[in-house]
NUVO-809984 format. One line per 5 residues: number of its first residue (from 0); for each residue z, y, x of N, C-alpha, C, O. Coordinates in Angstrom, 1 decimal. Atoms other than C-alpha are relative to their C-alpha. Layout:
<atoms>
NUM> Z Y X Z Y X Z Y X Z Y X; ...;
</atoms>
This chain:
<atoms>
0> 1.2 0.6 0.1 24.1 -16.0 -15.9 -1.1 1.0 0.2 -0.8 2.2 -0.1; 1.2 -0.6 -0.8 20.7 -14.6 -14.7 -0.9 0.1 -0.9 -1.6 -0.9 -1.0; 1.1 0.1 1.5 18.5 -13.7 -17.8 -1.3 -0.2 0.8 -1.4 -0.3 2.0; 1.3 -0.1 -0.4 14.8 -14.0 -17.6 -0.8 0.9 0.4 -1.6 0.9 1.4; 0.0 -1.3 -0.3 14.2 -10.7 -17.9 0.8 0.8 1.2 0.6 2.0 1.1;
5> -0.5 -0.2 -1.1 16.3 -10.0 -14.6 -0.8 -0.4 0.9 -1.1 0.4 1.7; 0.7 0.7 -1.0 14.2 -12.6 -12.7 -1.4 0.6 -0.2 -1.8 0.7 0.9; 0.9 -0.5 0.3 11.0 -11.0 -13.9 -0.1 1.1 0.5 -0.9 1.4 1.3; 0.0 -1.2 -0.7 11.7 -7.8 -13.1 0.2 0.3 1.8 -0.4 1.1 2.5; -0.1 0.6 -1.6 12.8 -9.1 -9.4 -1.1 -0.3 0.5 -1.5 0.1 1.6;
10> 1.3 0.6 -1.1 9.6 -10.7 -8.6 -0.8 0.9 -0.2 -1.9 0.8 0.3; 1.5 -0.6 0.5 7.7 -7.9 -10.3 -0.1 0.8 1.3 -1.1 1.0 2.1; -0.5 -1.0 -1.4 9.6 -5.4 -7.4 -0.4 -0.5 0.9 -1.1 0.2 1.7; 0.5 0.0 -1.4 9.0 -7.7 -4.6 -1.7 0.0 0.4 -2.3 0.4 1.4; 1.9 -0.3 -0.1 4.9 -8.2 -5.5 0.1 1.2 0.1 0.2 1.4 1.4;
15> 0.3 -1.0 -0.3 4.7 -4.9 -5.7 0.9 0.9 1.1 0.5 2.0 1.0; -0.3 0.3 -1.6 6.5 -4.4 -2.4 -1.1 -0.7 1.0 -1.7 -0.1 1.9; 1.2 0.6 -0.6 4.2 -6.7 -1.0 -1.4 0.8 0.1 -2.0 0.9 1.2; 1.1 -0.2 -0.1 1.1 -5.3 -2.1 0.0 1.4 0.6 -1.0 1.8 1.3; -0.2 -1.3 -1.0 2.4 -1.7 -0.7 -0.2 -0.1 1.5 -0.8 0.7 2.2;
20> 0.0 0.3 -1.5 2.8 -3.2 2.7 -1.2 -0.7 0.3 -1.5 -1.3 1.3; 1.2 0.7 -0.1 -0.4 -4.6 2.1 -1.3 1.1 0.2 -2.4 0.8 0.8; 0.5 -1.0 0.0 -2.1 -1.1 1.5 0.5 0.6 1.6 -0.3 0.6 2.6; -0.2 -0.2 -1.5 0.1 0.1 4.7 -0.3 -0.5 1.0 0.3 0.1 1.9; 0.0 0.5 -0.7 -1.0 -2.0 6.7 -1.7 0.2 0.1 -1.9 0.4 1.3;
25> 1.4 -0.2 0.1 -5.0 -1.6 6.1 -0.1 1.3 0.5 -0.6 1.3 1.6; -0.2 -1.5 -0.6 -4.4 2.5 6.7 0.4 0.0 1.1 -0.2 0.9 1.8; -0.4 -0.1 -1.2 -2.6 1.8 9.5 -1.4 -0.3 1.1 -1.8 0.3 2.1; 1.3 0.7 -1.2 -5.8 0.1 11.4 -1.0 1.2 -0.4 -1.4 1.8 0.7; 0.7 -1.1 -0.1 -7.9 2.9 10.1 0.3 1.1 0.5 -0.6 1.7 1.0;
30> -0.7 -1.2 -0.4 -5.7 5.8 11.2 -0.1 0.0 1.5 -0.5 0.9 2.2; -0.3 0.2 -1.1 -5.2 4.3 14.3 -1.6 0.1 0.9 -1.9 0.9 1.8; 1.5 -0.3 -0.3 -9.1 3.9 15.0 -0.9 0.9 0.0 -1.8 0.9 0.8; 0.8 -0.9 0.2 -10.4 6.9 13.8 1.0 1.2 1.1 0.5 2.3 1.4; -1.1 -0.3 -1.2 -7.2 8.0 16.4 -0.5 0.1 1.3 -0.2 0.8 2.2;
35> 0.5 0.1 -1.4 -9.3 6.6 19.2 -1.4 0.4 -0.2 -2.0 0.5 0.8; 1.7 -0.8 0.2 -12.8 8.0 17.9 0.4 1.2 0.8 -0.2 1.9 1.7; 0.0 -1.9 -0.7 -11.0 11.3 19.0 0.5 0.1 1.2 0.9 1.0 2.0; -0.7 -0.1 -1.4 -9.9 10.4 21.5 1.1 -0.5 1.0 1.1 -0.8 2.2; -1.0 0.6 -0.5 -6.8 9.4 21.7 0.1 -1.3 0.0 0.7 -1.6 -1.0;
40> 0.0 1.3 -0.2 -7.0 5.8 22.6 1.1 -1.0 -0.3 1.9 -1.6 0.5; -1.0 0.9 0.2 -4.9 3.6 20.6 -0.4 -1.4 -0.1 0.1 -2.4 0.5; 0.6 1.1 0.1 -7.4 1.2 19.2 -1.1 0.2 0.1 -1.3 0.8 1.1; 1.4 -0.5 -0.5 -11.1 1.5 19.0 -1.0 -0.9 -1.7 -0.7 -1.8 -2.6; 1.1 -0.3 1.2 -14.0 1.5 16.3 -0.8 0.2 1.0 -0.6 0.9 2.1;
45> 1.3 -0.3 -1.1 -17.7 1.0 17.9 -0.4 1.6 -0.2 -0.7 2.5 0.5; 0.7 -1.8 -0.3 -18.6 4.1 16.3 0.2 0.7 -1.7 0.7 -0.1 -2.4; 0.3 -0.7 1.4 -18.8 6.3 12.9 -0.2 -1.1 -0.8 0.8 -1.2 -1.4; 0.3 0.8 0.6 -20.1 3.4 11.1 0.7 -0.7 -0.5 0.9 -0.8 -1.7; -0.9 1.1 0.2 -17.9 0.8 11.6 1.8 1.1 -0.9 2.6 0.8 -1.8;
50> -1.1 -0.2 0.7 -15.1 3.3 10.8 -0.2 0.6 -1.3 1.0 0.7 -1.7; 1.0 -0.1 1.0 -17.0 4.4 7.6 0.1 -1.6 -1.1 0.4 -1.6 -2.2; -0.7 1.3 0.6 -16.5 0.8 6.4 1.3 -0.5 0.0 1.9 -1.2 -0.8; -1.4 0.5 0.1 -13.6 0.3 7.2 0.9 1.0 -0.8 1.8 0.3 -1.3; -0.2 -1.1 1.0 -12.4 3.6 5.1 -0.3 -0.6 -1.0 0.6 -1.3 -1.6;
55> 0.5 0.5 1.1 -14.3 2.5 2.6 0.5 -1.8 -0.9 0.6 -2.3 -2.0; -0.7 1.7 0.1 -12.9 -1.3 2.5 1.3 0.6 -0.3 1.6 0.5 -1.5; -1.1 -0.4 0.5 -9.6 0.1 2.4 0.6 0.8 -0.9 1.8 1.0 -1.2; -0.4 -0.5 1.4 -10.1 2.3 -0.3 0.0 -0.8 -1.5 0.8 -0.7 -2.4; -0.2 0.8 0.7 -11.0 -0.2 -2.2 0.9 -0.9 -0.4 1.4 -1.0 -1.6;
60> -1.6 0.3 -0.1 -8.2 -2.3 -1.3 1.1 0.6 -0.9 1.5 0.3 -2.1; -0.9 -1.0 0.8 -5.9 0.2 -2.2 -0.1 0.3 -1.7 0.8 0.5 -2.6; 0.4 -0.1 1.8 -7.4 0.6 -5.8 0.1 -1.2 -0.3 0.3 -1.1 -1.5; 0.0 1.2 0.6 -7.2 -3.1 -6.4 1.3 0.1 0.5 1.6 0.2 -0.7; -1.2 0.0 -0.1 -3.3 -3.0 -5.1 1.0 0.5 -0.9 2.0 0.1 -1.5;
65> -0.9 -0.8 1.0 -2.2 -0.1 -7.0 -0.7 -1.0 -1.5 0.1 -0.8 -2.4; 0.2 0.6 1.2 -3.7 -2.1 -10.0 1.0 -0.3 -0.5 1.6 0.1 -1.5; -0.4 1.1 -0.3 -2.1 -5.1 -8.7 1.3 0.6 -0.5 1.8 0.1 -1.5; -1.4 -0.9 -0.2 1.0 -2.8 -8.5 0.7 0.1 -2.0 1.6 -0.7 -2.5; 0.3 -0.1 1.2 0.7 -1.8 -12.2 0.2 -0.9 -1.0 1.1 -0.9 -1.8;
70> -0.1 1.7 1.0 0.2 -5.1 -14.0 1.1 -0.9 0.6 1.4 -1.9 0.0; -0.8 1.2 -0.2 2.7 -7.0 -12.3 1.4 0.9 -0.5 2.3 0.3 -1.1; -1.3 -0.7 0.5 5.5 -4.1 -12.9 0.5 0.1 -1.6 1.6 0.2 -2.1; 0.4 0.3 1.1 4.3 -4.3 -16.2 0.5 -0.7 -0.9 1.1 -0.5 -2.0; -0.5 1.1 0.9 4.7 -7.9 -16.8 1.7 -0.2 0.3 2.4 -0.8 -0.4;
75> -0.9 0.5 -0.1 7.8 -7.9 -15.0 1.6 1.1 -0.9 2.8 1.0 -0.7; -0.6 -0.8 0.8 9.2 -5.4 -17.4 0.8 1.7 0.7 1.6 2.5 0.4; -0.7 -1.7 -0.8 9.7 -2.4 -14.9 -0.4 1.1 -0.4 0.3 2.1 -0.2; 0.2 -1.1 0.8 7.8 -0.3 -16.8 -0.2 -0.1 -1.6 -1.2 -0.8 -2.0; -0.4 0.5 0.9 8.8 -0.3 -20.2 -1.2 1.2 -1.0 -1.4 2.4 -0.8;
80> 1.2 -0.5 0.8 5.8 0.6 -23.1 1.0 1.1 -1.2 0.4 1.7 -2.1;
</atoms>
């Protein structure tokens, strides 16, 4: 039988799986943009600005993920107090 504390700890791993590929996935579009600022043409950004927010958007992100990250490993007993 499958305790509670087993299932808890499962969902806490896959949210925070999720919200990693959720952080990877924001970096990836900025990397890639600030990739074609220089030059190398993968994706494109109008200019400094736009990629300037978008940095900034995804730092944010990222600080509300790893929170996310945190509190849910938390409740789901992965990190033990």
């Amino acid at each position: 039988m499958v305790s509670i504390t087993e299932v808890k700890s499962t969902i806490a791993l896959a949210i925070a799986g999720a919200f990693g590929f959720i952080i990877a996935l924001i970096w990836r579009d900025i990397i890639v943009g600030l990739m074609n600022m220089a030059g190398l043409s993968v994706s494109s950004f109008a200019d400094a600005t736009g990629a300037a927010i978008a940095t900034l958007t995804a730092v944010v992100i990222t600080v509300i993920c790893v929170i996310g990250i945190l509190y849910i490993t938390k409740w789901g007993g992965v990190i033990k107090e």
